[in-house]
C-alpha positions, 0 to 999 in steps of 0.5 A, spaced: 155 206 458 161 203 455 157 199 451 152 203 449 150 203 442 150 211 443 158 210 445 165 209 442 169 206 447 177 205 446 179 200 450 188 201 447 188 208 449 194 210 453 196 215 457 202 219 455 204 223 461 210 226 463 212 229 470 206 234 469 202 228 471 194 231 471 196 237 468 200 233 461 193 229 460 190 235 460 195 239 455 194 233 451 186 232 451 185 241 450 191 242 445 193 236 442 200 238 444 205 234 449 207 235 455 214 238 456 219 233 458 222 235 465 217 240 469 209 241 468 208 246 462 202 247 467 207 251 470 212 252 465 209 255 460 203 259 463 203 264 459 204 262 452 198 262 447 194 256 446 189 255 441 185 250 446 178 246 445 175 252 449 176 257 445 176 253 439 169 251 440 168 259 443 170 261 435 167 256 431 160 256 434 159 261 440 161 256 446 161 258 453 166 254 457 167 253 464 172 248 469 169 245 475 174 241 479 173 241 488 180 242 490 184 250 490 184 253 484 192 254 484 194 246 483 198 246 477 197 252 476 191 252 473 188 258 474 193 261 469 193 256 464 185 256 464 185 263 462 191 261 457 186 256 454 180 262 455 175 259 460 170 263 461 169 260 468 173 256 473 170 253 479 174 251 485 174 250 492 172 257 492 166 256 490 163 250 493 162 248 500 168 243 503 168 240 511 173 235 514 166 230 512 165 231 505 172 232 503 178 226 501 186 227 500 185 233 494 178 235 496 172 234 495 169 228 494 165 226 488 158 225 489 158 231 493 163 236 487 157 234 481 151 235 486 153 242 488 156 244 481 149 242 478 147 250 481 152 253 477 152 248 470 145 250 470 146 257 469 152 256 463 149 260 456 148 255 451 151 252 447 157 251 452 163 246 454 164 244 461 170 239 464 169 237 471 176 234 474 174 229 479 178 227 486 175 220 489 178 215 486 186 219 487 191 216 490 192 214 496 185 211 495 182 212 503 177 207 505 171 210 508 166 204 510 161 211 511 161 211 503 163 204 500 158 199 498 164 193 497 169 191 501 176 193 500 182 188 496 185 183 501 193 184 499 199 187 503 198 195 500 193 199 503 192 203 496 191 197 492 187 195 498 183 201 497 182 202 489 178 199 487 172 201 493 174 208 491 172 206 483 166 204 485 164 210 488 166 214 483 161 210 478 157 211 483 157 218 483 157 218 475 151 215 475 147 220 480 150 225 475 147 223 468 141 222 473 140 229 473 143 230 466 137 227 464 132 229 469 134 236 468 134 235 460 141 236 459 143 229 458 139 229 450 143 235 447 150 233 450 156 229 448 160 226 453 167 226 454 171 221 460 178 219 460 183 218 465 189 223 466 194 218 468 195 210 472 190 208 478 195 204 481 203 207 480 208 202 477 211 201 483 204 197 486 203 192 480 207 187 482 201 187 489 196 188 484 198 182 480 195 176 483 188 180 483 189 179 475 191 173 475 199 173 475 204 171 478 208 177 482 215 173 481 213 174 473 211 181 472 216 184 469 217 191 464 212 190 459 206 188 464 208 195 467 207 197 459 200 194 459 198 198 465 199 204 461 191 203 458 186 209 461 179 209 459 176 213 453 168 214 452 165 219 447 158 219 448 152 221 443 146 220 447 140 217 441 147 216 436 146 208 435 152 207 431 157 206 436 162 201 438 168 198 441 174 201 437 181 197 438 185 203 435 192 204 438 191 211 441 194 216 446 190 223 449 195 227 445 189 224 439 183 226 442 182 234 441 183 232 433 179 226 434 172 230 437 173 235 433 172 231 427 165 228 430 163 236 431 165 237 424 171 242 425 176 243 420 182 241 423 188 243 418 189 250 420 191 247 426 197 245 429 196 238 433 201 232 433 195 227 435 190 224 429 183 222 428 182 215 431 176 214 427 180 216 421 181 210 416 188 213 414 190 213 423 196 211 424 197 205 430 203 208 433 202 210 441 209 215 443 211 216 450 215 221 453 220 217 456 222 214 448 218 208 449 212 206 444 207 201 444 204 199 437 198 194 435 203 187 435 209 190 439 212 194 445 218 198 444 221 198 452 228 203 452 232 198 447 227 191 448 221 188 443 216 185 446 210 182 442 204 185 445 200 178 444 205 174 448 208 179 452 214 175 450 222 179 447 222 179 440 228 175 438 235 180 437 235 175 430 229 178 428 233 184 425 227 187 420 223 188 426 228 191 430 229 195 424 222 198 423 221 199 430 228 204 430 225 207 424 218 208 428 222 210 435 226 215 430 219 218 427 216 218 434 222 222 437 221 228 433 213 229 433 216 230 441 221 234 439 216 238 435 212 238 441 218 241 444 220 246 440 212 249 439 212 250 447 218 252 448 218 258 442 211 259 444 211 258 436 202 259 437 203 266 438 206 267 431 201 263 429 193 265 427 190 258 425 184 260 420 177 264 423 181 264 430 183 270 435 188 269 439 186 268 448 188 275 452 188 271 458 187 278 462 181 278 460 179 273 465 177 273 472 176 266 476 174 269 482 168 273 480 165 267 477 158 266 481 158 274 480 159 273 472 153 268 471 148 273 473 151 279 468 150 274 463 143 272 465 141 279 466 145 281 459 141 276 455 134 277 458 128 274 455 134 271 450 137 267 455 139 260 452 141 257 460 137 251 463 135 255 469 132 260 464 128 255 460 126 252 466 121 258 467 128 261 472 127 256 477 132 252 479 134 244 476 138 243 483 133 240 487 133 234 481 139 232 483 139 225 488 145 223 492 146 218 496 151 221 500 151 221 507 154 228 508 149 232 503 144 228 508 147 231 514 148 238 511 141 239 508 138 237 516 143 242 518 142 248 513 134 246 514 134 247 521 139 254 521 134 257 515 128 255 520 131 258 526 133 264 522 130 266 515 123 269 514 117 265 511 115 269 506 118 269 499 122 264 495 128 265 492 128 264 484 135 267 483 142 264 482 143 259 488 
């Protein structure tokens, strides 16, 4: 997919997160705006009001939205936050099968969450915009023979050790899932979005990583931790044919305005602090919560240069570009604080971007979900646009392929208990 001639892929996109973590890349990548600078504005802000992709797309084109994600609904507070954002649905936890075998540290594990979030999908009103936040490849990166095709790494740290087995299951499970899509015929009416929300391996284990790159431990230093800040960020246009590998210097805080731009929205109303990355008038310039920055030709690490094309200091007697960089980090400090002040005032709610309606978060009720969807199917009737309709009301689940050893072991389980207990007559065609 990363080389697709129907993807941009973005190999300098950095992540700009702060304390809040998972929930600063999500404030970014949904609103443009950064992350607050101590404590997670997940949390902290819950309440403001947001103008975020979900009810972009619902006031400019009629958009359903849905999060699916395989752990508690209440983890940053994003059972707030989402109807802060106006989610239409959010399916947790609650709302999927979790055991002891199908489940890692923060839930449910990857091949399993999209194969049982494929009944539910299905069931969305089109056009919609679905996100899905993965669990497997996380910290602490457990082993598990049972669902890895490679062998763990062979250094001193058992996360790094781990990484890259569980990185291969979560391509894996990627790949079982756009099987479906395509099976299911969602895949050729979509656009795909993946990005990662912070570091795999945390700073502190970069110096065991090292020699899997081929460094020395005893060399790596405060600009070898910059580079790490790199996370992957794929936009995918099934039948597009004009992609290509993009090497713009960019961050998460760029790529709402940048795919709103590629759906042909107007962005100037709204109040954003990223930029196009596709735009010939961008400018190359990646801020960090902590003050630092990184740029094409250097990185600003506290007070220290470094040209990125050596990973050697920049001399102090090269004054013109600790100058320019001092400018730039002064310019970078107030786009932060503007940021700041927005979150802070809860500024949005003053505000009305044009053709935008504000979110009344009591609207939503996440607990009802699964109820929800059959309303909607029952109120659009014979003009029902969900893929479960089209597909003459029969389910596309069964479409979806896994490998898993645990979906194995629970279809045996529910199959023998269905004989055992349920009459022969009539299938079922309603929602799963």
């Amino acid at each position: 997919m990363y080389h697709s001639k129907d993807t941009y892929a973005f190999p300098n996109l950095f992540t700009q997160i702060g304390q809040g973590k998972s929930s600063d890349a999500e404030l970014m990548a949904e609103t443009s705006l950064f992350g607050v600078s101590e404590g997670s504005a997940f949390i902290q802000n819950a309440k403001n009001t947001y103008y975020a992709l979900p009810k972009i797309l619902k006031d400019k084109a009629g958009y359903t939205s849905a999060v699916f994600h395989g752990n508690n609904g209440s983890f940053w507070n994003r059972n707030d936050m989402y109807r802060s954002f106006g989610y239409d649905y959010f399916f947790d936890a609650t709302d999927f099968t979790l055991t002891k075998e199908n489940s890692a540290e923060y839930g449910l594990k990857d091949k399993l969450f999209f194969q049982q979030s494929a009944k539910y999908l299905e069931q969305l009103q089109q056009p919609f915009y679905s996100k899905f936040i993965t669990l497997s490849n996380h910290f602490p990166f457990p082993y598990d023979e049972r669902n890895s095709s490679i062998p763990k790494g062979n250094t001193k740290d058992e996360a790094v050790n781990g990484y890259f087995a569980t990185a291969n299951y979560a391509d894996q499970a990627l790949e079982e899932l756009f099987n479906y899509l395509k099976e299911s015929h969602i895949y050729e009416n979509s656009i795909f979005i993946l990005y990662g929300d912070h570091y795999g391996i945390s700073g502190t284990r970069n110096k065991a990583l090292a020699p899997l790159l081929g460094r020395d431990p005893e060399t790596w230093g405060a600009f070898d931790n910059m580079q790490m800040k790199r996370v992957p960020l794929i936009i995918h246009i099934p039948g597009y044919g004009k992609g290509a590998e993009v090497n713009t210097y960019g961050g998460q805080i760029d790529i709402l305005p940048t795919l709103l731009h590629l759906l042909g929205v107007d962005t100037k109303s709204f109040v954003m602090m990223g930029q196009d990355l596709l735009s010939p008038e961008r400018k190359q310039i990646v801020p960090f919560r902590n003050g630092d920055l990184i740029t094409p030709d250097y990185s600003m690490i506290g007070e220290n240069l470094y040209y990125n094309e050596t990973g050697e200091p920049v001399p102090e007697t090269n004054t013109y570009t600790y100058d320019k960089a001092a400018m730039i980090k002064n310019e970078m400090a107030k786009l932060l604080k503007a940021s700041d002040h927005v979150m802070e005032t809860n500024l949005m709610d003053y505000y009305r971007p044009q053709g935008m309606t504000p979110v009344n978060p009591a609207a939503y009720d996440y607990s009802t979900d699964v109820d929800q969807l059959a309303e909607q199917a029952e109120k659009a009737g014979d003009q029902s646009t969900s893929y479960f309709h089209k597909n003459g009301n029969v389910s596309t689940a069964p479409l979806y392929r896994t490998d898993a050893p645990q979906s194995e072991e629970q279809s045996t389980e529910k199959a023998r208990e269905e004989s055992e207990t349920a009459p022969p007559e009539k299938a079922e065609t309603s929602l799963p």
